[in-house]
C-alpha positions, 0 to 999 in steps of 0.5 A, a space after each residue: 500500500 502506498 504510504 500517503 494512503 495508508 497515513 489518510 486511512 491512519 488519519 480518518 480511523 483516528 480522527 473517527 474513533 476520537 470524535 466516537 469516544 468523545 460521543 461517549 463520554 459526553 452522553 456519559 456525563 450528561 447522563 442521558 441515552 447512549 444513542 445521543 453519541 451519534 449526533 453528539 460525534 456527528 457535529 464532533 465530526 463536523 466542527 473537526 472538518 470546518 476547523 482543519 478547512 480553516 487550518 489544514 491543507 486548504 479546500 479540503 478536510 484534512 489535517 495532514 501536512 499538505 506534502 502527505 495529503 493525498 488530496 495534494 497531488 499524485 499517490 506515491 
């Protein structure tokens, strides 16, 4: 596997498994019903894709270095 692809596929996992347990741990506190983790690690999701628009490699939602970004150009 080409390594760009592997670190995005390393990049999205992560970043979907925190915005996941964050889901958790939110209902968890808040003491409601394990079902609102969805929506809670939907605008998790959402607001991570705005920041890293903002801040990462522009016009995408990646928070990997543009030189590793397989939106960047061709994979090696």
């Amino acid at each position: 596997m080409a390594s760009k692809f592997v670190l995005d596929l390393a990049e999205r996992a992560g970043w979907t498994g925190a915005e996941a347990a964050l889901g958790l741990v939110v209902v968890d506190l808040a003491n409601v019903p394990v079902w609102w983790a969805a929506p809670v690690a939907l605008v998790a999701a959402s607001a991570k894709s705005w920041v890293a628009k903002h801040l990462g490699r522009k016009g995408t939602a990646s928070t990997l270095p543009a030189e590793r970004d397989p939106a960047s150009g061709a994979i090696a």
